[in-house]
N, C-alpha and C positions, 0 to 999 in steps of 0.2 A: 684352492687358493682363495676362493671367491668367499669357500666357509670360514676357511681362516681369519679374514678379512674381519666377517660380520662377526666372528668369536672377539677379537680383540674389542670392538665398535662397543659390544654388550658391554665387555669388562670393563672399558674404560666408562661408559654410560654409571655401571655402579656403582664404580670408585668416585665418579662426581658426585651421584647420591648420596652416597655415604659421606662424604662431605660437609655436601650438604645440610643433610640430616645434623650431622657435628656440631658444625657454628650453629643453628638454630637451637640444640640446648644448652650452649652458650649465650645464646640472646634471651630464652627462654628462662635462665637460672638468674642472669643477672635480673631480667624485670620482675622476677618472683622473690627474689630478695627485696625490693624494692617495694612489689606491694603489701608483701610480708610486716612491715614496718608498719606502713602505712593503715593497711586496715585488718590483719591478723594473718595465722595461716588460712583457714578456711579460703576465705575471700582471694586472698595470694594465690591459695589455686588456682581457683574458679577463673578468677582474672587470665593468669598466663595460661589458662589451657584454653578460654575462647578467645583471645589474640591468634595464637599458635595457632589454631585449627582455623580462624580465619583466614592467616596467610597462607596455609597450602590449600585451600579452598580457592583462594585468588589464583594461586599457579596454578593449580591444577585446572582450573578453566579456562582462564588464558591459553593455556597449552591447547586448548581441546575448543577451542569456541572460533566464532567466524573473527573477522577484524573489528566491528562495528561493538559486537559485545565482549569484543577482547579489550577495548581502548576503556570501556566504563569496567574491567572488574580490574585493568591494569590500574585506574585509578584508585581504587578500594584498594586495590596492595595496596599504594603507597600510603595510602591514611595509616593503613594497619602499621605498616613496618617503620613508619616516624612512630607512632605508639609506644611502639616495642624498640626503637630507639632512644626515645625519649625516656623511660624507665631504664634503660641498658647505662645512658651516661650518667643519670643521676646516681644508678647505683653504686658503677666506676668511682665518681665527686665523692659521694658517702664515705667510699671505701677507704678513699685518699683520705680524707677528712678524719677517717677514723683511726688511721694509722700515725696521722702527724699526732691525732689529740692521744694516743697512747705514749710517742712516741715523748712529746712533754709530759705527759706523765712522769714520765719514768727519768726525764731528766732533774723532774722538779724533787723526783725521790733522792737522787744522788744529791741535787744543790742541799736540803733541808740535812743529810750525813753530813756533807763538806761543812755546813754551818756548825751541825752539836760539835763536831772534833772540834770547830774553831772557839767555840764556846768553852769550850772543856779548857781548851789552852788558855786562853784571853780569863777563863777565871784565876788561874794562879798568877799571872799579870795581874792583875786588877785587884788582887787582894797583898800583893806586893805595895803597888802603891797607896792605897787604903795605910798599912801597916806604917812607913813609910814616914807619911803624911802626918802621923797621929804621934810618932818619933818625934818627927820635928817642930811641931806646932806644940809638945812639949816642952820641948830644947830652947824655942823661941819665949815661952812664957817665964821661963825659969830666967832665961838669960835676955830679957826683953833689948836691953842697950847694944845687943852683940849684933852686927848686920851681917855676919857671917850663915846664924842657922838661919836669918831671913830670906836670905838668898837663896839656902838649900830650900828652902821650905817653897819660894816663890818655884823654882826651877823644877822641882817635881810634880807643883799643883798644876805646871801650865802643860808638863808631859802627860799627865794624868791625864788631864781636859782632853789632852790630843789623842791620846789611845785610845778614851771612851767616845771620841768622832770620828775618828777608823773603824770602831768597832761597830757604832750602830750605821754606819755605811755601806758594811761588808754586811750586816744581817738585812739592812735595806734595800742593797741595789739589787736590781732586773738587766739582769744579763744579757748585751742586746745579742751576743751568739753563745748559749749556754751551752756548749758542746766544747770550746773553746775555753768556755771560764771553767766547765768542768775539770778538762785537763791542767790548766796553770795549777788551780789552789789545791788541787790534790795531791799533784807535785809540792806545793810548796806544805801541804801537813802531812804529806808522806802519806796519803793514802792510797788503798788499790782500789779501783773503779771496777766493777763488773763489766765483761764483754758485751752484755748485752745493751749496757747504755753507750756505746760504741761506736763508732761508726769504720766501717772499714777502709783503707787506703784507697782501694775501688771505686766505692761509693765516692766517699771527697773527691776523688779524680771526678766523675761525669758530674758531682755538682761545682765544681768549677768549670769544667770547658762547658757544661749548657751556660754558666753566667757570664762566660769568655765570648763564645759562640754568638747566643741567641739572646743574652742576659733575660734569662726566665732564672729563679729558682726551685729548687726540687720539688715543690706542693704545684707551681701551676703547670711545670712539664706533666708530670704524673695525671692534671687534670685533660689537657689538652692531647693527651698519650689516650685516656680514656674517651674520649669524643672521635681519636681517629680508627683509634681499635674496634668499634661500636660500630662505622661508617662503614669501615673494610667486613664486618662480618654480614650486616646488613645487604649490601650490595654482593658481597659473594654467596649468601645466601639465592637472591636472585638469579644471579647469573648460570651460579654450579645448578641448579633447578633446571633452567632452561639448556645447560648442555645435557644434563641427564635425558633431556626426553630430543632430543630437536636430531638429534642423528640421527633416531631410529623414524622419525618422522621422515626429514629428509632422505636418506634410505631409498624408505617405501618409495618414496614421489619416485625418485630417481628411478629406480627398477619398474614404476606402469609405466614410465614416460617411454623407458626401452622397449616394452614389451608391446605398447601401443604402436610407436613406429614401423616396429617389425610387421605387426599386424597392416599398415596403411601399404606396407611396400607390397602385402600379399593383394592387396585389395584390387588392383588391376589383374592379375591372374586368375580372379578367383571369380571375378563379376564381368570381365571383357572391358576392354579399353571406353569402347563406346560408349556402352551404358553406365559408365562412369562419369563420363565427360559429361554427359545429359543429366547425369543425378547434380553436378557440381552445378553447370548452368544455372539449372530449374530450381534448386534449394540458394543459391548464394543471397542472394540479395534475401530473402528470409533469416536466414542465420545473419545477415550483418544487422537485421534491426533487431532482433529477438535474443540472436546467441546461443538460439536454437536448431535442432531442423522440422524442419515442415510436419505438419502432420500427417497423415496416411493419403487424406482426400487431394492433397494437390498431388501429389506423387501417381505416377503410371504404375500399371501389377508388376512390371519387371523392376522398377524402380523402390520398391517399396520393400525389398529383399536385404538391397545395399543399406537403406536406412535402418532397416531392424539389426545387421551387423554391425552399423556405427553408433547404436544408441548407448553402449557404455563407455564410448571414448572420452574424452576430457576437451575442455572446450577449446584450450592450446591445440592437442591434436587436431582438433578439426578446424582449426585454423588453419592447419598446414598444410590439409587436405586440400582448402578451397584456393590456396596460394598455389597450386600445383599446374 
């Protein structure tokens, strides 16, 4: 039972590791993207792999050091792992950044289609009226007295005007939702949009309930999505590190702490009630200042027996001894 126990305790121990391990070259990939940029690959190595190796260097001392030099390398984690945080969320920011600036890209490729088609159409309009125009300012020279082709003439020159300020409006304006103006004028020239400038029913869903909700829209959730994902991997990195090793530590403790007591319950049968009693007297007050026990020279010959059996007990233990 007892192996079965410690069999599960290991597996689970690895499976945190492993883990572990995980999100860390995830924190690791995003800060090497990152210094990638910044100062090439070479250096992007070099960088994420003495970060990297500095943070398990923290844990793993931590794990294994007293409190005093656990609290100064705990500290040096954390410098490390803001580092390697701080490069994780810019990367995320880039990343957003780089998808929205594809993403108009690709809308400004369909707006500049939606224009030629509109162009293409707006020239047989506009050479209508041109045609039109040059009719009747004819009509009007031939027949000057007649206010009839004036009329015509007036009535066309002022639609003219008005097409050609529709039309450089439509090739002017900045769309303030160009996903929306996509779809109206495509519809209205009968064009078909590629799926990929798109967006899906899905998508539109959560970018309205986040601007219903939270009124963020979709670039600053996606940033502020990248600063919490960064924190949770960060932090679970730590934590899954320290269940990896901290049961099998704990464990161990737990099984001397057993093995000691059993040993203290022998220790009246083993050495005589009395000379028991005389080693706890004669040592207490020693172990209360020190925390130790006595040396050989204060202790009697019979007395100096019990003390070499209790010299690898734990200082709990012999605490509980002198409580006795």
């Amino acid at each position: 039972m007892k192996k079965e126990k410690g069999t599960k305790l290991l597996a689970a121990r690895m499976v945190f590791a492993l883990i572990a391990f995980g999100f860390t070259l995830i924190s690791a990939w995003n800060g090497f993207n990152f210094y990638r940029v910044l100062f090439g690959l070479a250096m992007a190595i070099l960088i994420s792999a003495t970060f990297e190796i500095a943070r398990f260097t923290c844990l793993f001392r931590y794990m294994h050091s007293g409190k005093k030099l656990g609290a100064l390398t705990i500290a040096l984690y954390v410098i490390t792992a803001a580092v390697c945080a701080f490069a994780s969320i810019n990367s995320f920011t880039a990343e957003v950044i780089k998808q929205s600036r594809l993403n108009d890209k690709a809308f400004q490729e369909q707006i500049h289609k939606i224009r030629q088609a509109y162009l293409k159409e707006a020239a047989g309009k506009f050479e209508t009226y041109n045609r039109d125009i040059r009719y009747l300012e004819n009509k009007v020279a031939k027949y000057s007295g007649s206010n009839y082709w004036k009329r015509r003439l007036s009535q066309v020159t002022a639609n003219h005007e008005k097409f050609v300020t529709e039309r450089d409006k439509f090739l002017n304006e900045k769309p303030a939702s160009p996903e929306d103006w996509i779809k109206v004028q495509s519809a209205v020239l009968g064009l078909e949009i590629e799926e990929s400038s798109q967006k899906s029913e899905a998508i539109i869903s959560v970018k309205i309930a986040l601007k219903e909700l939270w009124g963020l829209d979709e670039i600053t959730a996606q940033k502020i999505m990248g600063i919490i994902i960064t924190l949770v991997v960060e932090i679970s990195i730590f934590i899954l590190a320290l269940l990896s090793t901290k049961g099998n530590k704990s464990t161990a403790a737990l099984n001397e702490l057993k093995i000691n007591k059993a040993r203290l319950a022998k220790i009246h049968a083993i050495f005589g009630e009395k000379p028991v009693k005389r080693f706890i007297k004669s040592s207490m007050v020693y172990f209360n200042k020190t925390g130790k026990l006595p040396p050989p020279n204060r202790l009697g010959r019979d007395l100096r027996r019990i003390k070499l059996y209790l010299e690898d007990f734990d200082r709990d233990c012999l605490k509980e001894l002198f409580l006795q």
